[in-house]
PDB file of N, CA, C and O in Angstrom:
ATOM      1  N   UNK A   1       7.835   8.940  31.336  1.00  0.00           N
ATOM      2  CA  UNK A   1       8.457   8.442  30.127  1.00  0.00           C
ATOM      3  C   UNK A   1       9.925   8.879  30.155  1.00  0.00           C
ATOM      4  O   UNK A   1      10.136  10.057  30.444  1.00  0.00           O
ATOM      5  N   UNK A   2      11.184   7.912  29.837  1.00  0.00           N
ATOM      6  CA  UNK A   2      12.356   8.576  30.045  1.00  0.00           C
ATOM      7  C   UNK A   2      12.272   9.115  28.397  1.00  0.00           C
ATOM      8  O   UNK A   2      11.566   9.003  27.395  1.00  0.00           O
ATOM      9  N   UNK A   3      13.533   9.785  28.889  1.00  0.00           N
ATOM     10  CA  UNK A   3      13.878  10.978  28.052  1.00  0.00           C
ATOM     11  C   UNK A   3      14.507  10.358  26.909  1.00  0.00           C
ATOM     12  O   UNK A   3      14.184  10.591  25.744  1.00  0.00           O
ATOM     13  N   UNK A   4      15.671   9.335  27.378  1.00  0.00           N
ATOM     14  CA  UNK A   4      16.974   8.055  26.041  1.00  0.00           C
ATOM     15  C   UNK A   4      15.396   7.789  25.562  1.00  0.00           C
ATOM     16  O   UNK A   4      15.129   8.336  24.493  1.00  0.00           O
ATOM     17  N   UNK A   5      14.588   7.231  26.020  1.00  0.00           N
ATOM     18  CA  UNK A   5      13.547   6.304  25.224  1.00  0.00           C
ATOM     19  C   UNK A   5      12.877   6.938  24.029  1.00  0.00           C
ATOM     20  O   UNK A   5      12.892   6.624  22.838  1.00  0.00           O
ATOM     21  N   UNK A   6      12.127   8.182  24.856  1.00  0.00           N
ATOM     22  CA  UNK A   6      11.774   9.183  23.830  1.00  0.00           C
ATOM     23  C   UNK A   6      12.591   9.559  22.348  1.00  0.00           C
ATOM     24  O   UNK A   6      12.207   9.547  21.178  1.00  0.00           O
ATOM     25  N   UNK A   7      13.860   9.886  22.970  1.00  0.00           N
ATOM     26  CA  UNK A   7      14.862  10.290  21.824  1.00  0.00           C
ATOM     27  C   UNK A   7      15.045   9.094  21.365  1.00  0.00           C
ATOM     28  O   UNK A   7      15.517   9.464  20.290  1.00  0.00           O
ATOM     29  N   UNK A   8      15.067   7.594  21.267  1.00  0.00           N
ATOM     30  CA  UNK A   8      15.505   6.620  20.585  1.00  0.00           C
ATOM     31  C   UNK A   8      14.741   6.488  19.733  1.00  0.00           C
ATOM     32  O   UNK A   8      14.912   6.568  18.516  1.00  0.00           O
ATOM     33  N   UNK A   9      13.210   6.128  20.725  1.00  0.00           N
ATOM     34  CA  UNK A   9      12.069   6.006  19.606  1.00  0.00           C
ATOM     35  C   UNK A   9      11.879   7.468  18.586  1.00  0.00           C
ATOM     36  O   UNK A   9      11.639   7.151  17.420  1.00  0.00           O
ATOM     37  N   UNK A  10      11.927   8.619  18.763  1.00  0.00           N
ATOM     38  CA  UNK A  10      11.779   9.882  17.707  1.00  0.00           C
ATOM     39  C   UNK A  10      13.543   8.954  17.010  1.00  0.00           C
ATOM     40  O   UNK A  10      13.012   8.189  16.205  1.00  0.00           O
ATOM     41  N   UNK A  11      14.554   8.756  16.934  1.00  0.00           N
ATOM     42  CA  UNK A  11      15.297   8.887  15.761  1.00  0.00           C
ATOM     43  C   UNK A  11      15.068   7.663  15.115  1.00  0.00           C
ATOM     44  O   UNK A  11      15.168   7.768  13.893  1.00  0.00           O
ATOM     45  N   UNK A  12      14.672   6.033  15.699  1.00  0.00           N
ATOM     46  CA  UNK A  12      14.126   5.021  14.840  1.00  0.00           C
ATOM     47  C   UNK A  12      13.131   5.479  13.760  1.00  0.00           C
ATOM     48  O   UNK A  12      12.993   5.253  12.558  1.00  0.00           O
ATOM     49  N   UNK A  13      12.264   6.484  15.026  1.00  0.00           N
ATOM     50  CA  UNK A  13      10.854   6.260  13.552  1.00  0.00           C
ATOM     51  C   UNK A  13      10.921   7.839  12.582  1.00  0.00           C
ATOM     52  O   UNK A  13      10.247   8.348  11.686  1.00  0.00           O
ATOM     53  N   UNK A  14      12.120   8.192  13.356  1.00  0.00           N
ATOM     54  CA  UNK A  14      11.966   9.499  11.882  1.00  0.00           C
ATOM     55  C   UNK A  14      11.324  10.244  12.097  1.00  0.00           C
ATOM     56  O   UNK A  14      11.205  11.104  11.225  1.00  0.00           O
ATOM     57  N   UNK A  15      10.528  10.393  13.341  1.00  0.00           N
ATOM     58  CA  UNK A  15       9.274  11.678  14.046  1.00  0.00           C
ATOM     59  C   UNK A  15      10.300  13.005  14.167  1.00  0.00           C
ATOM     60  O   UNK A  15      11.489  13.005  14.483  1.00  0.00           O
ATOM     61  N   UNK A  16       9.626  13.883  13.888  1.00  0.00           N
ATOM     62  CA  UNK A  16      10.205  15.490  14.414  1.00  0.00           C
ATOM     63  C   UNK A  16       9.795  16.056  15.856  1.00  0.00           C
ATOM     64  O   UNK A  16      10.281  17.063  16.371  1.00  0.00           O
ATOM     65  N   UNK A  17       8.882  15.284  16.376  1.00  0.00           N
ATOM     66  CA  UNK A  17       8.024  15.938  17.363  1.00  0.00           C
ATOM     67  C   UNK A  17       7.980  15.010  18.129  1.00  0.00           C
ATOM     68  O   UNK A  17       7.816  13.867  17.704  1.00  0.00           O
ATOM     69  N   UNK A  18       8.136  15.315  19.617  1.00  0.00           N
ATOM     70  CA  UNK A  18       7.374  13.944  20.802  1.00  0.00           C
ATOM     71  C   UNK A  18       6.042  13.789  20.707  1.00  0.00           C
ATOM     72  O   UNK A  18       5.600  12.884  21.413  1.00  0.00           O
ATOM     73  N   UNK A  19       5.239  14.400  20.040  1.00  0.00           N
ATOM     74  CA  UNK A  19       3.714  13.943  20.106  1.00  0.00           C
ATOM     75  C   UNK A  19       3.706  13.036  18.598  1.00  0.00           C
ATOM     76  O   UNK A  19       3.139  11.962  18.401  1.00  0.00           O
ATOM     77  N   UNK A  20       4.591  13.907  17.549  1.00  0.00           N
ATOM     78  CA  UNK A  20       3.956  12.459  16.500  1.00  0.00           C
ATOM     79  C   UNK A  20       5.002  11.095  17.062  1.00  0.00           C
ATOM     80  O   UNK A  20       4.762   9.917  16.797  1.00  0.00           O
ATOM     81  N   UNK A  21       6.030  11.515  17.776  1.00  0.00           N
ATOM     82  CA  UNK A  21       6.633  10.102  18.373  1.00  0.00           C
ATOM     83  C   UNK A  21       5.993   9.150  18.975  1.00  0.00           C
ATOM     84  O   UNK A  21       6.268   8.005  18.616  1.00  0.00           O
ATOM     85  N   UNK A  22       4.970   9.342  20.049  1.00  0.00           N
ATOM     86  CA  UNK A  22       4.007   9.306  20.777  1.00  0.00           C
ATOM     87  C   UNK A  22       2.500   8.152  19.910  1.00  0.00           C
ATOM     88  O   UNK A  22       2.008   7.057  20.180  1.00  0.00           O
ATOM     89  N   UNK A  23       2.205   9.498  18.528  1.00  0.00           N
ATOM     90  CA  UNK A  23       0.914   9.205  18.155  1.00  0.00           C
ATOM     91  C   UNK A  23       1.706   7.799  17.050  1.00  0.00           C
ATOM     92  O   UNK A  23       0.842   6.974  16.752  1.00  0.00           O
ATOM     93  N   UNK A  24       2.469   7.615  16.732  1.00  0.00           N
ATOM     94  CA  UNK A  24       3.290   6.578  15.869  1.00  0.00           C
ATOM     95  C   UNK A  24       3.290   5.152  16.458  1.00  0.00           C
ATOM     96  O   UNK A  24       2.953   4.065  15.989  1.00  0.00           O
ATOM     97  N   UNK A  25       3.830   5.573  17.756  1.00  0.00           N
ATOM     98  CA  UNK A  25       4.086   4.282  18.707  1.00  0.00           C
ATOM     99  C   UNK A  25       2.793   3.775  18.839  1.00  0.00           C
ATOM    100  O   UNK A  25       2.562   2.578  18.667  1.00  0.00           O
ATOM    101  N   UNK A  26       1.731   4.776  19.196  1.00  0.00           N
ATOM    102  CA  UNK A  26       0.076   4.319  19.342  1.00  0.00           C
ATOM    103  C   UNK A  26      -0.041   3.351  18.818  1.00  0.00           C
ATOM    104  O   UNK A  26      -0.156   2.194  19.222  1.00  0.00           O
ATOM    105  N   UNK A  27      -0.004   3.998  17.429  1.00  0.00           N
ATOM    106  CA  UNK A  27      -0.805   3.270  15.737  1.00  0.00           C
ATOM    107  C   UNK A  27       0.337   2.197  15.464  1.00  0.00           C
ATOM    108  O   UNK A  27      -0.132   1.457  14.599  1.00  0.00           O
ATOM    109  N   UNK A  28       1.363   1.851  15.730  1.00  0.00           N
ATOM    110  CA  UNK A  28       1.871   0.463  15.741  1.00  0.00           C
ATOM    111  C   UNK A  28       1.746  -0.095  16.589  1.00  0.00           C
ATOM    112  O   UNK A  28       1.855  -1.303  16.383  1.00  0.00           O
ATOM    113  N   UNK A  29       1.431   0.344  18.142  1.00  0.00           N
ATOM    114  CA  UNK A  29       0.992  -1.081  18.953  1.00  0.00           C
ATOM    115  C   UNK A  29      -0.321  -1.538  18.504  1.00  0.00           C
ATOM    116  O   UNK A  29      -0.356  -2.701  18.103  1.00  0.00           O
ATOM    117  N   UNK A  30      -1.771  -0.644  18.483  1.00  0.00           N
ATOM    118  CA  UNK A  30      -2.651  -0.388  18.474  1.00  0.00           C
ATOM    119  C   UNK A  30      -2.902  -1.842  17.051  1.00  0.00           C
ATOM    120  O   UNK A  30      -3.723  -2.752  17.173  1.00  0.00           O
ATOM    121  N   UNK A  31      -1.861  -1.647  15.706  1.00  0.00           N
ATOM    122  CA  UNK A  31      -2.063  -2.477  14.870  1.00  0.00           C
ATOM    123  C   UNK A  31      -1.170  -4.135  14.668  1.00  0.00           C
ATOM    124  O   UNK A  31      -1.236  -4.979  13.773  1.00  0.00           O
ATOM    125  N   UNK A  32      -0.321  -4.066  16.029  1.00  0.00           N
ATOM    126  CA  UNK A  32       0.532  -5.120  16.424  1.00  0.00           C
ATOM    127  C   UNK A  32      -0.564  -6.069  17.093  1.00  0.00           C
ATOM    128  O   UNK A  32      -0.585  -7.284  16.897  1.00  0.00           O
ATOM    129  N   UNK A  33      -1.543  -5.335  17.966  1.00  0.00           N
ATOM    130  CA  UNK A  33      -2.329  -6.005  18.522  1.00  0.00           C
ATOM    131  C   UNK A  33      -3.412  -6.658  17.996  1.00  0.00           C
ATOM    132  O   UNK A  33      -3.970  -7.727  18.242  1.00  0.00           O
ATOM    133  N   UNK A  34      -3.639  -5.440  16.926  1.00  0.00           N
ATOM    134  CA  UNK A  34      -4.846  -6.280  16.242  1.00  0.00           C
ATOM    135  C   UNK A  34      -4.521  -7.409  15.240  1.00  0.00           C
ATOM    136  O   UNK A  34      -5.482  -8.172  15.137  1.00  0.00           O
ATOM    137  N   UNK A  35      -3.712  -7.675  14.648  1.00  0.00           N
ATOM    138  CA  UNK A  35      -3.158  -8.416  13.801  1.00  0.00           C
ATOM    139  C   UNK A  35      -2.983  -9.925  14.986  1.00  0.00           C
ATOM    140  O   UNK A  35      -3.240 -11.072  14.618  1.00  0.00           O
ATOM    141  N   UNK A  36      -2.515  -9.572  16.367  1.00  0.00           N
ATOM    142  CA  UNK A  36      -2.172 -10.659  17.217  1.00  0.00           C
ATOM    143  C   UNK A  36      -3.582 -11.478  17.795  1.00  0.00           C
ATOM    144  O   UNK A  36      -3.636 -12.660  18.136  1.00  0.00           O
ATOM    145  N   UNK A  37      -4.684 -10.484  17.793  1.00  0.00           N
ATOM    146  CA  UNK A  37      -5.978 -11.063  18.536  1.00  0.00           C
ATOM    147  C   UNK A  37      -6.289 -11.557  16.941  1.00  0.00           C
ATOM    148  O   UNK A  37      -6.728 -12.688  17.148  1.00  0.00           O
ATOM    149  N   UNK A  38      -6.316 -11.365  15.474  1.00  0.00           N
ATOM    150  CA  UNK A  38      -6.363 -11.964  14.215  1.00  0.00           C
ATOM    151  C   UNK A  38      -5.995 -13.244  14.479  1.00  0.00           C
ATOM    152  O   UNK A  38      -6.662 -14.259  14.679  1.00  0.00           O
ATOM    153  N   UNK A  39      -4.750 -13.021  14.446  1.00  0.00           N
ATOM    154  CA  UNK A  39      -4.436 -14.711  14.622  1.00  0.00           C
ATOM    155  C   UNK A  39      -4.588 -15.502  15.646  1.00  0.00           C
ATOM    156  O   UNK A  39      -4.371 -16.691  15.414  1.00  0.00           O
ATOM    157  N   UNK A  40      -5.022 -15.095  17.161  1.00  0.00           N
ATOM    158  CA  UNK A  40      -5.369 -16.079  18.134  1.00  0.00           C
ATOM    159  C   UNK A  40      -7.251 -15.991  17.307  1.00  0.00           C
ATOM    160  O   UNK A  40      -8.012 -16.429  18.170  1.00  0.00           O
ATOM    161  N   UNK A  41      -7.708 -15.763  16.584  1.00  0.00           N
ATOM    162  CA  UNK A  41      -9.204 -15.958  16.357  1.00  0.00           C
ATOM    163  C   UNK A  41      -9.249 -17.013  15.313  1.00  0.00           C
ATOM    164  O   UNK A  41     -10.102 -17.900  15.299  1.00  0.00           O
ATOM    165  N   UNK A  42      -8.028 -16.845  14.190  1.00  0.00           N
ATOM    166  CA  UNK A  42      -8.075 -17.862  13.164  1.00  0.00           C
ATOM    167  C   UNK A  42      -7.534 -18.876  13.916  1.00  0.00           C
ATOM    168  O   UNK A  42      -8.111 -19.962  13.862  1.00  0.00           O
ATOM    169  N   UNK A  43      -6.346 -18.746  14.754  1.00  0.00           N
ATOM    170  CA  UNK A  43      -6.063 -20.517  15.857  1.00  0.00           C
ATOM    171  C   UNK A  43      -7.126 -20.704  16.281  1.00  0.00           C
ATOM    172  O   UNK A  43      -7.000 -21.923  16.401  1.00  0.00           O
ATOM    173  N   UNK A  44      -8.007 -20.532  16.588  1.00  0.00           N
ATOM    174  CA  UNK A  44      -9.457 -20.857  18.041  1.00  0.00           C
ATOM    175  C   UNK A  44     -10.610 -21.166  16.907  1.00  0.00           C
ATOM    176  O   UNK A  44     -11.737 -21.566  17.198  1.00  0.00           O
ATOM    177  N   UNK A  45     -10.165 -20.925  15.623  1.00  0.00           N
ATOM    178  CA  UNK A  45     -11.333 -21.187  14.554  1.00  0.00           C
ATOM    179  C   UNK A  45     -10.674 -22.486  14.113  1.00  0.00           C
ATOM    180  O   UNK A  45     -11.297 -23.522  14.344  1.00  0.00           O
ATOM    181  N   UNK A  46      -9.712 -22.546  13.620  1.00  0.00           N
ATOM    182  CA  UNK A  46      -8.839 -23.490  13.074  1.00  0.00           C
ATOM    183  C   UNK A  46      -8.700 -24.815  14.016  1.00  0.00           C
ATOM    184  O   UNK A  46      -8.330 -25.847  13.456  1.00  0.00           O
ATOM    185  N   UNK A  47      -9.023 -24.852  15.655  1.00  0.00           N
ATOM    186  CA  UNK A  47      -8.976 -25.759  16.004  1.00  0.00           C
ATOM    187  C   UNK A  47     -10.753 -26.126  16.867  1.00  0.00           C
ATOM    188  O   UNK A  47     -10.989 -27.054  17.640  1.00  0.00           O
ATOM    189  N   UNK A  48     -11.730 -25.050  16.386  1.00  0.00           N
ATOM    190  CA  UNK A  48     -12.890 -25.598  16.126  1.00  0.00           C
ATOM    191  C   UNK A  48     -13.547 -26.096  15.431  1.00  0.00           C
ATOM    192  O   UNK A  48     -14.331 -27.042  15.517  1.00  0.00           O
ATOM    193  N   UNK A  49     -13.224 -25.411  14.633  1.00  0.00           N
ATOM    194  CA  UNK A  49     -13.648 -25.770  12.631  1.00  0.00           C
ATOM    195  C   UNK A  49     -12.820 -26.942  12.096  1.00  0.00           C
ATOM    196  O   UNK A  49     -13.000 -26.929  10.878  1.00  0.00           O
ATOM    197  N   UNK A  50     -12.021 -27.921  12.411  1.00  0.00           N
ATOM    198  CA  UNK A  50     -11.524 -29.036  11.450  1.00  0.00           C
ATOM    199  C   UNK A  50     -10.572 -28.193  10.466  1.00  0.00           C
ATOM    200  O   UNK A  50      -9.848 -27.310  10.926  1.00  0.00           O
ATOM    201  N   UNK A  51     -10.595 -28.452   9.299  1.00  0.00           N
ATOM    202  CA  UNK A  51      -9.795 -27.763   8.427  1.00  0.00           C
ATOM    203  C   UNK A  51     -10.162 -26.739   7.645  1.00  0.00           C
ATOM    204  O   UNK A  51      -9.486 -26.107   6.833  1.00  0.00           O
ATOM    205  N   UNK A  52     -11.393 -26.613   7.983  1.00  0.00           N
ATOM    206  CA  UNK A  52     -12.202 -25.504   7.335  1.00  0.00           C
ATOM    207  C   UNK A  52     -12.224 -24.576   8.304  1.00  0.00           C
ATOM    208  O   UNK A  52     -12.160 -23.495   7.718  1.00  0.00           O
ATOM    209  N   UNK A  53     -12.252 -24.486   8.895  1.00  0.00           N
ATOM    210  CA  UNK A  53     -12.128 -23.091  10.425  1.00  0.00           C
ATOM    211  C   UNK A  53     -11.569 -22.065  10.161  1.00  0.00           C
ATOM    212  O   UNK A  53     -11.947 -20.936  10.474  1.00  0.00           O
ATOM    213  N   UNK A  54     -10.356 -22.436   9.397  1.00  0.00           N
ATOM    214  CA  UNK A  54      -9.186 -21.044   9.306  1.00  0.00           C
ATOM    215  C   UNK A  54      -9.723 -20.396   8.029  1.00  0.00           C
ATOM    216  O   UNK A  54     -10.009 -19.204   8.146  1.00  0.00           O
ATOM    217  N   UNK A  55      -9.902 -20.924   6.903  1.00  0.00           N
ATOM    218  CA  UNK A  55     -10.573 -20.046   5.953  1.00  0.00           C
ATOM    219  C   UNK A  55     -11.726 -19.714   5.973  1.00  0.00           C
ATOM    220  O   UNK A  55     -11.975 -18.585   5.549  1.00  0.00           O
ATOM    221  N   UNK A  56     -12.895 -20.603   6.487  1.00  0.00           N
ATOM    222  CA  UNK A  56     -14.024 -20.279   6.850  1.00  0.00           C
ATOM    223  C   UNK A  56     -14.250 -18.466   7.877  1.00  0.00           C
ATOM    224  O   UNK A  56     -15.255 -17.789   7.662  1.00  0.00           O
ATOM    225  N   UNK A  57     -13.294 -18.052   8.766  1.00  0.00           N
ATOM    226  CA  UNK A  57     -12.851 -17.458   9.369  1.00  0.00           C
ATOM    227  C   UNK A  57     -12.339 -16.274   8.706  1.00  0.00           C
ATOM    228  O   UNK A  57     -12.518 -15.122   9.103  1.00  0.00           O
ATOM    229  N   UNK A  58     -11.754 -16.587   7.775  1.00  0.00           N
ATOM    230  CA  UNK A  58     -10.509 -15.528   7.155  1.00  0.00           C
ATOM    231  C   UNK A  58     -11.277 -14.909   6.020  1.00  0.00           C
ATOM    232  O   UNK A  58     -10.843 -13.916   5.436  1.00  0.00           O
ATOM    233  N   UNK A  59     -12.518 -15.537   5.672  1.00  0.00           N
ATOM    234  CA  UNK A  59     -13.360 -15.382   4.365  1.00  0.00           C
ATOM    235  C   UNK A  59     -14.518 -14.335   5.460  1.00  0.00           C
ATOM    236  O   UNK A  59     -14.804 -13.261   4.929  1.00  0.00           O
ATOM    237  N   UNK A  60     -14.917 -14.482   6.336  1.00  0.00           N
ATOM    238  CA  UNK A  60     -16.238 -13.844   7.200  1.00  0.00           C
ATOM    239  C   UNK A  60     -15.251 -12.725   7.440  1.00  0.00           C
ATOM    240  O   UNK A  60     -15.740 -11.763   6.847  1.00  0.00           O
ATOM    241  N   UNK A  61     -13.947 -12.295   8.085  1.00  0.00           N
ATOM    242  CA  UNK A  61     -13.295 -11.287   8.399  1.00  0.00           C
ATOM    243  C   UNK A  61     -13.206 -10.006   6.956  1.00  0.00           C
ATOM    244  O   UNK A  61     -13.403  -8.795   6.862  1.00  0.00           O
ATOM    245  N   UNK A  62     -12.811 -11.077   6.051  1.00  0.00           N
ATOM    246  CA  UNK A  62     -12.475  -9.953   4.466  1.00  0.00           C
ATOM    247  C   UNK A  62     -13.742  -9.713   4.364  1.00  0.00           C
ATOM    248  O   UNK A  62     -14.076  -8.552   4.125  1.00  0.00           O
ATOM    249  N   UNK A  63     -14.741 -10.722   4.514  1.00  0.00           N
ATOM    250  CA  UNK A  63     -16.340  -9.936   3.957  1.00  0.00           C
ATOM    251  C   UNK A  63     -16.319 -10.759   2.601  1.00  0.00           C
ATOM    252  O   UNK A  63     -17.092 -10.201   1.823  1.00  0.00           O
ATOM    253  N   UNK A  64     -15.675 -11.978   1.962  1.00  0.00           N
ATOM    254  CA  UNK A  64     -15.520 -13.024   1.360  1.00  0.00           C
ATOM    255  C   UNK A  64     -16.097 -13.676   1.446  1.00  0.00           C
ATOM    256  O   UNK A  64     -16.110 -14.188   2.565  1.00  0.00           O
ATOM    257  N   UNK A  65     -17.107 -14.270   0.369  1.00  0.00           N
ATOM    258  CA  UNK A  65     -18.104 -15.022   0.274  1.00  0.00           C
ATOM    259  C   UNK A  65     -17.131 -16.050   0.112  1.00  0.00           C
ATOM    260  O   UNK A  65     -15.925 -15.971  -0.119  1.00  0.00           O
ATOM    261  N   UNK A  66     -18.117 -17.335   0.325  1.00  0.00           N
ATOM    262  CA  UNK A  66     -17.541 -18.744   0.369  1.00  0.00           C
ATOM    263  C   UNK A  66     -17.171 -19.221  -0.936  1.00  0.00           C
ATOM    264  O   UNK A  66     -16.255 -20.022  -1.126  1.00  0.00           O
ATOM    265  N   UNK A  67     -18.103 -18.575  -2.087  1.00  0.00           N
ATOM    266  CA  UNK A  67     -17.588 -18.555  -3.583  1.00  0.00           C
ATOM    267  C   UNK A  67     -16.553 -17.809  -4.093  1.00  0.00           C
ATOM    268  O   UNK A  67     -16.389 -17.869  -5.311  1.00  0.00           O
ATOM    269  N   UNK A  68     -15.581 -16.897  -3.233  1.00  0.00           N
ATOM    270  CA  UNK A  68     -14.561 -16.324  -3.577  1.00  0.00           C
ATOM    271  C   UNK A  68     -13.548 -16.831  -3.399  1.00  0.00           C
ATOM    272  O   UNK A  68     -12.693 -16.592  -4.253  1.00  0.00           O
ATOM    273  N   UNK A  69     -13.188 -17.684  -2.327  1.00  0.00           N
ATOM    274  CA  UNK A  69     -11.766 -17.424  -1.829  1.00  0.00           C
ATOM    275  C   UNK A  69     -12.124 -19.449  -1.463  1.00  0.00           C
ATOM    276  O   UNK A  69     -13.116 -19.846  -0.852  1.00  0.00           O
ATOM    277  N   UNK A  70     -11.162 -20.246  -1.963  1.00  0.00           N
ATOM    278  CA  UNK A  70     -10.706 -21.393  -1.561  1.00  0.00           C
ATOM    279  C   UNK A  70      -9.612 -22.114  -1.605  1.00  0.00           C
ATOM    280  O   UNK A  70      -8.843 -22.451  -2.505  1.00  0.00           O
ATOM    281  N   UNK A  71      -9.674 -22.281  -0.537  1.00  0.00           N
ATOM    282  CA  UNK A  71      -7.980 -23.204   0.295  1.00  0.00           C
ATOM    283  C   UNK A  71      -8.055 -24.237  -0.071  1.00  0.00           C
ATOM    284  O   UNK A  71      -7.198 -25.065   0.238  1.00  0.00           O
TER     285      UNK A  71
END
């Protein structure tokens, strides 16, 4: 790991420490990704499902019954 990188990323994110610099970067890729495989699941629903795919999808993820939530 270079050293500029380390120190860039600790003064962007405001860390005191190279390990919470470290455990920070984790938990934002870690939730960059999941948010990115989210939306390739609602595209791949959205173009199985007709027009109902994407909420049909987005309602089973929240745990949203079909009587809660309509698009």
């Amino acid at each position: 790991m270079g050293a500029g990188l380390l120190a860039e990323a600790m003064r962007l994110s405001g860390a005191r420490t190279k390990k919470e610099t470290v455990n920070r970067a984790l938990r934002e890729y870690v939730e960059r990704r999941r948010r990115t495989e989210a939306r390739l699941r609602h595209f791949q629903a959205a173009q199985d499902g007709g027009e109902e795919g994407f909420p049909r999808q987005h309602r089973a993820e929240k745990g949203l019954g079909a009587d809660v939530l309509r698009w």
